[in-house]
N, C-alpha and C positions, 0 to 999 in steps of 0.2 A: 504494500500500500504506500508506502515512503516513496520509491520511485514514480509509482502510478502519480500522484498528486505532483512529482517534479516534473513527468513528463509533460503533464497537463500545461503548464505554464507558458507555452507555445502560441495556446489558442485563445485567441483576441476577436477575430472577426467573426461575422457571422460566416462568410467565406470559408473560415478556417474549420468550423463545426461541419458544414457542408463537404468539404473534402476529406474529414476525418471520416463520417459519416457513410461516402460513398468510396470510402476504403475497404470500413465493412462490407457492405454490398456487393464489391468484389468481390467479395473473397466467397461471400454464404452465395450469390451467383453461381460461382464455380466447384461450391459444394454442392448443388442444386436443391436448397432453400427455395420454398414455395411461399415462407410469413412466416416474420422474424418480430418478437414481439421484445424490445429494445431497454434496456435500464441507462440513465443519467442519471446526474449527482449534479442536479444546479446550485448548492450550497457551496461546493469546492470552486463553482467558477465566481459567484457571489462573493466570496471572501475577495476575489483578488480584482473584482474591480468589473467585473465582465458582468452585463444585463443580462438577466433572466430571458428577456424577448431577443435580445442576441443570440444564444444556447439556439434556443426556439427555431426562429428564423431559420437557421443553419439546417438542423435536424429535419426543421419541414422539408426544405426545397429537397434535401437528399431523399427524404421518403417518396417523394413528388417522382423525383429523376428514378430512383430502386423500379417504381411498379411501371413507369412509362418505359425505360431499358431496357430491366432484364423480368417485370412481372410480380418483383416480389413485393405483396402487399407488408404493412406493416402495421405495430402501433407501437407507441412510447408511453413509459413506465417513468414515471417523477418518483424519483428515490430521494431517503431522507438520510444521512448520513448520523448512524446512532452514535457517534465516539463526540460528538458536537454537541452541545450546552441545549437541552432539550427547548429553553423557550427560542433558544435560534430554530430550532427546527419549526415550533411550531409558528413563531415570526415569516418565515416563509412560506408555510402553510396559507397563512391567513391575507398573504402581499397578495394586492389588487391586479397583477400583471397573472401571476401564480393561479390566481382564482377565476381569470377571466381561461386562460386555458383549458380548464378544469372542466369549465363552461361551455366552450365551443366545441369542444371535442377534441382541439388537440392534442390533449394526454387520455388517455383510456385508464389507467388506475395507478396506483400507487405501490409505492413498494420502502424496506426497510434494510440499509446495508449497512457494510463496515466491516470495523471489528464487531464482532456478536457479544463478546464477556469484553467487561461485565457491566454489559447495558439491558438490562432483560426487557423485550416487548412490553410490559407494560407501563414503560416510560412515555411511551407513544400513545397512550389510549385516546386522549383528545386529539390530537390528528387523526387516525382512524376512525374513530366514531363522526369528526366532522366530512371526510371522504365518503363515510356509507352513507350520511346524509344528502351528499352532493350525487351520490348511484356513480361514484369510482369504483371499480374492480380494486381489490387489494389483495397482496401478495407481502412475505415478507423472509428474509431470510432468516432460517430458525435450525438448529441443529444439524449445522454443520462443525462449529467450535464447540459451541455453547450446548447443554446439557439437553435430555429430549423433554423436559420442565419448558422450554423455549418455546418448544414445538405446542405444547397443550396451552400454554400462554397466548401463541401467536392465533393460538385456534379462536379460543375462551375470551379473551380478552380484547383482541383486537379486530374479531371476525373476520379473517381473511380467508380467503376461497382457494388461495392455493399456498404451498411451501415452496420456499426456495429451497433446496439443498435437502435436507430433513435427513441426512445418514444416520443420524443418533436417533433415527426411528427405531431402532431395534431393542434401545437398551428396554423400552419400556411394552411387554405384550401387549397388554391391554388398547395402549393409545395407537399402536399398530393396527390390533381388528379395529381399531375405530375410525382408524384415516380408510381401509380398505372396504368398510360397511360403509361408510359416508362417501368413498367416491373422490372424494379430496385428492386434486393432482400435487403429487412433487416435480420441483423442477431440479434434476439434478444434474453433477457438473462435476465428471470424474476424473479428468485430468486437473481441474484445477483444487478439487480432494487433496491429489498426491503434491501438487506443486507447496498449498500451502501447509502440508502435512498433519494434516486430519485423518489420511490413512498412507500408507507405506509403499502401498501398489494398487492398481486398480482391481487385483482381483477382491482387495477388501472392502472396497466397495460395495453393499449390499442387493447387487441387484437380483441374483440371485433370491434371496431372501424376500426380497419384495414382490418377486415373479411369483413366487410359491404361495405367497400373505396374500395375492391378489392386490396389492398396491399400483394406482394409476401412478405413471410417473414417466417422465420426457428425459431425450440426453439435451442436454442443453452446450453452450460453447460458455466460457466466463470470462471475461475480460483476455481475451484471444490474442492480442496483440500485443499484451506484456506476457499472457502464459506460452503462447506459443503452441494453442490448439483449438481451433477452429472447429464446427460443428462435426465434420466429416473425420478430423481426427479421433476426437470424441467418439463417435462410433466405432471405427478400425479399432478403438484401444479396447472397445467396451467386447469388441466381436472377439477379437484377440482374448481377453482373459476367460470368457465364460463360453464362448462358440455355441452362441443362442441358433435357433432352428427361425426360418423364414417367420413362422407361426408366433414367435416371440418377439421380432422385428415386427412385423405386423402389428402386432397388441401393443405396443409400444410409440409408434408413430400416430395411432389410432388415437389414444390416450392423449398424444400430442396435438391430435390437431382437435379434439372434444375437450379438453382443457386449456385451449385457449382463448384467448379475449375479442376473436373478429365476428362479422358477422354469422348467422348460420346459415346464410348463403354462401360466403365463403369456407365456411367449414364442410359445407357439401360438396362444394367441389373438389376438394383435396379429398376425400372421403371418397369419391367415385374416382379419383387417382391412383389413388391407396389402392382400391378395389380391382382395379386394373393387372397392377403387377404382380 
């Protein structure tokens, strides 16, 4: 994270957001990414002086160019950075530029990152509770560092619809059949697991485990261009350690594209894509 926040310091323009932007785009293009649903951190560029509607700006015109290009729809995820002084977070919560997005649709839901410990979810309840009044989608990252108490907090507490990460699903049975009875997608992120050493290798990663518990759950890419693994690497590694059957790839893209945030028009059609191969 120390790096990631030097790299950052680069980008000024709205320009600059738009070419970072449509870096990604390459790249999940050339993964063949069909909708890619996107996390920022407007608080790290707010610190240094960069407008919220700048970010903005930047990030639209690149989603604009992603689906007129190469097709891939998107949405963007306004993340709150938990390591930061809580009434800052909810100070930008509540900023009139932050709340008009909120509004038009440019951000589709919210989300909670960082370091996880020792900031537990319910630091946040007032920002989440004013999101599920505004009908934001909310997501948050919960037991991946941080204990699976994270995960039942981010549930109970902050009512989010999905989990980022959630590996420390296992320590607890019980909250397990109940992610897997409720339907509740994980988004998880297995290279970036091993890079920030949550687990050792990616066979311990539980997907395994989650395939058998009947747990919905996506491969996700995490900050790819400092980890150095892109969506499709993320799979090769994921196929690589457990040598899942078509049938399990399958169940797994399916889960991906019913627990995400687009239309469900567009989830039909990725759905009769799927259905195809």
């Amino acid at each position: 994270l120390h790096y990631y926040y030097i790299g950052m310091s680069v980008l000024i323009s709205d320009s600059d957001f738009e070419d970072l932007a449509m870096d990604y785009f390459r790249h999940a293009a050339a993964d063949g990414v069909a909708h890619a649903e996107v996390f920022f951190d407007p608080q790290a560029h707010l610190e240094r002086g960069v407008s919220y509607n700048t970010v903005l700006k930047g990030f639209s015109a690149a989603r604009a160019r992603a689906q007129k290009e190469f097709g891939i729809t998107s949405e963007l995820i306004c993340c709150f950075l938990r390591h930061l002084p809580v009434p800052n977070c909810v100070s930008m919560f509540k900023d009139a530029d932050v709340q008009a997005s909120f509004k038009d649709g440019s951000i589709t839901g919210i989300g909670l990152d960082s370091s996880e410990k020792p900031f537990p979810p319910a630091l946040f309840e007032e920002i989440y509770a004013g999101a599920k009044e505004l009908g934001l989608r909310r997501t948050a990252h919960a037991g991946e560092e941080g204990p699976s108490t994270f995960i039942s907090d981010a549930l109970d507490i902050l009512k989010v619809e999905r989990i980022d990460h959630g590996i420390r699903l296992i320590e607890d049975e019980a909250l397990l059949q109940r992610i897997a009875k409720d339907g509740t997608m994980l988004s998880v992120c297995p290279l970036s697991n091993v890079l920030l050493r949550c687990v050792k290798e990616v066979k311990e990663v539980p997907i395994r485990k989650f395939l058998d518990a009947g747990v919905k759950f996506s491969i996700n890419s995490d900050d790819p261009a400092y980890f150095g693994g892109y969506i499709l690497d993320n799979y090769c590694a994921v196929h690589e350690a457990f040598n899942l059957s078509v049938a399990e790839w399958t169940s797994i893209c399916r889960a991906g594209i019913e627990g995400s945030w687009c239309s469900q028009a567009r989830k039909d059609e990725m759905l009769a894509r799927l259905d195809e191969v």
